[in-house]
C-alpha positions in Angstrom: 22.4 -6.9 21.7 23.2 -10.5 21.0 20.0 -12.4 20.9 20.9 -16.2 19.7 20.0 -19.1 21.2 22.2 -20.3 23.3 21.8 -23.7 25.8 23.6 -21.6 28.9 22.1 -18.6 29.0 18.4 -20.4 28.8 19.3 -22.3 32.2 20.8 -19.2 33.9 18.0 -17.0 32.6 15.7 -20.0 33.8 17.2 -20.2 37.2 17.3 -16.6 37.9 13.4 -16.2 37.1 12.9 -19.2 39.4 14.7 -18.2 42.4 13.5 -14.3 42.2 9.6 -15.5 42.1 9.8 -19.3 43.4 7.0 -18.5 45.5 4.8 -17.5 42.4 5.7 -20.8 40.8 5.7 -23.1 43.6 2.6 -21.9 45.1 0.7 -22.5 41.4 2.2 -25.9 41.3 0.6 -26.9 44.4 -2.4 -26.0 44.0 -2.3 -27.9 40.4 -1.0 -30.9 41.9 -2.5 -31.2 45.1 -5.6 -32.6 43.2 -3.5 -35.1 41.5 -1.9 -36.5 44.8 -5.4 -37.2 46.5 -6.9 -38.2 43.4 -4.1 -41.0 43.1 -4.2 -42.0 46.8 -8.1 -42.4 47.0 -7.8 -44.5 43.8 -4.7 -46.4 45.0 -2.4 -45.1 42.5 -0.1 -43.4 44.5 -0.1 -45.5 47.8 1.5 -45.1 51.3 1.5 -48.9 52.0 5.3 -50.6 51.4 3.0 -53.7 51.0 0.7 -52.2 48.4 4.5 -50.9 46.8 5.5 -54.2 45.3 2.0 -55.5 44.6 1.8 -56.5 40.5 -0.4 -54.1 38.9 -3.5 -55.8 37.3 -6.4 -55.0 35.0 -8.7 -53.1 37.8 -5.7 -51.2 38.0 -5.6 -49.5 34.4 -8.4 -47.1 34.3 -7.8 -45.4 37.7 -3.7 -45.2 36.1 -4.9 -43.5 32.7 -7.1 -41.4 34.5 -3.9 -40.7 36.8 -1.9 -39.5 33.8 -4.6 -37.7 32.0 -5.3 -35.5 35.5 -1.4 -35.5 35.9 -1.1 -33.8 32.1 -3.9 -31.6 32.8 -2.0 -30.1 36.1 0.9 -29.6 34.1 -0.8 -27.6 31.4 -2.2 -25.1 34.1 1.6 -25.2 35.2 2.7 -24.7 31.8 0.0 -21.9 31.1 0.7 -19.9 34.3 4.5 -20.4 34.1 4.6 -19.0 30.7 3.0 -15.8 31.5 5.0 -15.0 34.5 7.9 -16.1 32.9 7.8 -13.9 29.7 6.7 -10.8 32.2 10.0 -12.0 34.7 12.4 -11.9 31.4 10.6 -8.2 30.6 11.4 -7.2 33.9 7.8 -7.1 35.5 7.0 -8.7 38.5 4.9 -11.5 38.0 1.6 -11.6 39.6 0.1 -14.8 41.2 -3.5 -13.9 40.2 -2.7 -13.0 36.8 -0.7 -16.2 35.8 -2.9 -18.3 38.1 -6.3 -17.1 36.2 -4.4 -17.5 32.4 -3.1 -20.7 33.3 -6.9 -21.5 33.6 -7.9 -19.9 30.6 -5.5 -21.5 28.3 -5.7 -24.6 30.4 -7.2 -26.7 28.5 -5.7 -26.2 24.6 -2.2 -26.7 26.2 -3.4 -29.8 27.8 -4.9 -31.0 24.1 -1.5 -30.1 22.9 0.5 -31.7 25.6 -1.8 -35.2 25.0 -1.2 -34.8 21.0 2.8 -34.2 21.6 2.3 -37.3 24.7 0.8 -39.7 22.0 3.1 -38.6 19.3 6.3 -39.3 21.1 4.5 -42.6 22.3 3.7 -43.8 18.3 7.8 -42.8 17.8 9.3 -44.3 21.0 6.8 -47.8 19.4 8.8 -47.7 16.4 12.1 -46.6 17.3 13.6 -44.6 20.0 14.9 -41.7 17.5 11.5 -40.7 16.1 10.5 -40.4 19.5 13.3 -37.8 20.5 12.7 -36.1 17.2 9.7 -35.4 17.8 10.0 -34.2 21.0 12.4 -31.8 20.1 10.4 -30.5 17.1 7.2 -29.8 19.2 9.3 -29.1 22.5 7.8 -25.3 23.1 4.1 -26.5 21.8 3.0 -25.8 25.1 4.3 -22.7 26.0 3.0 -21.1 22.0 -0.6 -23.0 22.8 -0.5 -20.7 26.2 0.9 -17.2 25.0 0.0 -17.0 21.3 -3.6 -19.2 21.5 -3.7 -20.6 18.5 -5.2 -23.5 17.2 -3.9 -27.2 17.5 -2.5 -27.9 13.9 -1.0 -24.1 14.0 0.3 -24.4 17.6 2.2 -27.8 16.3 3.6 -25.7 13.4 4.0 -22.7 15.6 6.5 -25.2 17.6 8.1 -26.8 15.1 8.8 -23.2 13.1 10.5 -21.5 16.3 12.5 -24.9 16.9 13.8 -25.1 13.8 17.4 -24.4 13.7 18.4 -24.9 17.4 17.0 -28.4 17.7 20.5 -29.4 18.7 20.5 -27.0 21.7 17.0 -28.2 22.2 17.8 -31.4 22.3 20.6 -30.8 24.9 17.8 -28.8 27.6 15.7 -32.2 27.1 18.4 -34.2 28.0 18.6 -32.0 31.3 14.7 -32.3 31.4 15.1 -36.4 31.7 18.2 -36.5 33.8 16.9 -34.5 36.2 13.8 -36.8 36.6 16.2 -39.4 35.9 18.6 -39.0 38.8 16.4 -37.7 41.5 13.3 -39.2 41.4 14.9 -42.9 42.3 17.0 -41.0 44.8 13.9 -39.6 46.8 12.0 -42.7 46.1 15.1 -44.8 48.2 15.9 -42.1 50.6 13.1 -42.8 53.2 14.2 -46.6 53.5 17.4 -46.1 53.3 17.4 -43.2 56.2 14.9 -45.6 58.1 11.9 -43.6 58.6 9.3 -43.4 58.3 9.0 -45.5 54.4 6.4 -45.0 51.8 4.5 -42.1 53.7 7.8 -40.1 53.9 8.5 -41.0 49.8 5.0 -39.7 48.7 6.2 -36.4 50.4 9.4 -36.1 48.9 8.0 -37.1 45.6 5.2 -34.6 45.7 7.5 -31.9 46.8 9.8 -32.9 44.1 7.1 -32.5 41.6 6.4 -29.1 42.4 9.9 -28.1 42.6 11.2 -29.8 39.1 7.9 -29.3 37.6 7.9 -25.0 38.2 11.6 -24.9 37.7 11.3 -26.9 33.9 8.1 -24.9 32.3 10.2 -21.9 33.9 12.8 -23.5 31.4 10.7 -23.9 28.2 8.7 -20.6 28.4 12.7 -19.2 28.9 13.6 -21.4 25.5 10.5 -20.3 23.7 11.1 -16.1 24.4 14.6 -16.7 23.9 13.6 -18.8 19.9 11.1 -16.4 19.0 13.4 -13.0 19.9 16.0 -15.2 18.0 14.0 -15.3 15.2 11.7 -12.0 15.0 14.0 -10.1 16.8 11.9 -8.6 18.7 10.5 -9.3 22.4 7.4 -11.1 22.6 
C-alpha cells in the first residue's frame, strides 16, 4: 500500500470525510462559533449597521478586537480538537461520534489554543520582518494543532512534534496553505459584496453569510490538516495512528 504524502489525495481524502459526516463537523462549528458571533456583535466588533461598516476604528476599539481574536482562536482550537478525532476515526473507517469529538475537543481545548496563539505570534514576528519567515514558519508548525489535540503533548514537544512530521513534504504543505488562504481569500470578499450587490437586505444579510462561511471553511480545513497530519505520520511511521 502506497502511503506517501501526496497534495491530491489529502484534499480528496479531506472532502470525502467532510461530505460523509458534515453534519458532525458543522454542528461542532456552530456551537464553537456561535459564542464568537454574539460576543463580537454586543461588543461592536462584528456590526450589522452599513453606517457603523465604514466608521475608522479607534483606540476604544482595540481591546474588545483582541479579545475578538483571542475568543475567535479559542473556537477554532475546540474545532481543531474535535475535527481531529473524528477525522482520524473517519480515515480508520469508524463513524465518528458527535459526543465523543465534541467532549475531546473540550479536553484538549485549551493546549491547542496555547499552541495555535504561539504559531499566531510566531508567523506575526516573521510576517514583521519579512514575508518568507512568516510562510516558513507556518509550514513548519502547520499540523501543531492537530499533534497538541491527538498526541497531548507538551508545548515545546508539540512544536517539535510539528516540525518533525513536516519535515520533508513542506513543499506539498506549503501548496494546501496556499489553498487554505485562497479560499478565505476569494470568498470571503465575495460574501462580504454579495448582499449589496443582490440589494437586500446589506450588512445583516453579510454577517449571515460570513458566519455560515465560517463554519463551512472552518470544519472543511481542520478536516484538511488532521487529513495532512494522519497522512505525515503513516508516511513516516508507517503505521496508522
Amino acid at each position: 500500500m502506497d502511503t506517501s504524502f501526496r497534495v491530491g489525495s489529502v484534499l480528496s481524502k479531506s472532502f470525502d470525510v467532510w461530505t460523509e459526516n458534515i453534519l458532525v463537523f458543522g454542528l461542532i462549528s456552530v456551537l464553537a462559533l456561535v459564542p464568537v458571533l454574539i460576543f463580537g456583535l454586543i461588543t461592536g466588533v462584528i456590526t450589522t449597521s452599513e453606517i457603523d461598516l465604514q466608521a475608522d476604528l479607534s483606540s476604544a476599539d482595540i481591546l474588545p478586537l483582541v479579545l475578538y481574536i483571542l475568543a475567535s482562536i479559542l473556537a477554532f482550537s475546540l474545532i481543531y480538537g474535535a475535527s481531529s478525532l473524528g477525522t482520524v476515526q473517519a480515515l480508520q473507517s469508524h463513524r465518528p461520534s458527535f459526543g465523543e469529538c465534541l467532549g475531546h475537543g473540550f479536553s484538549v481545548m485549551f493546549p491547542v489554543f496555547l499552541v495555535n496563539l504561539l504559531v499566531t505570534i510566531f508567523l506575526m514576528l516573521g510576517m514583521l520582518l519579512l514575508i518568507i519567515p512568516g510562510l516558513v514558519i507556518t509550514v513548519v508548525y502547520a499540523v501543531c494543532a492537530p499533534v497538541a489535540a491527538l498526541e497531548r503533548t507538551g508545548i515545546s514537544e508539540t512544536l517539535s512534534r510539528g516540525a518533525q512530521l513536516s519535515r520533508g513534504n513542506r513543499w506539498g504543505i506549503f501548496g494546501i496553505l496556499l489553498i487554505h488562504f485562497a479560499g478565505f481569500l476569494v470568498v470571503y470578499p465575495v460574501i462580504a459584496a454579495l448582499p449589496f450587490i443582490v440589494d437586500t437586505a446589506g450588512a445583516t444579510f453579510a454577517v449571515i453569510l460570513e458566519f455560515i462561511t465560517d463554519v463551512a471553511l472552518g470544519s472543511f480545513f481542520a478536516v484538511v490538516w488532521g487529513v495532512t497530519y494522519y497522512d505525515l505520520r503513516t508516511e513516516k511511521e508507517g503505521l496508522d495512528v
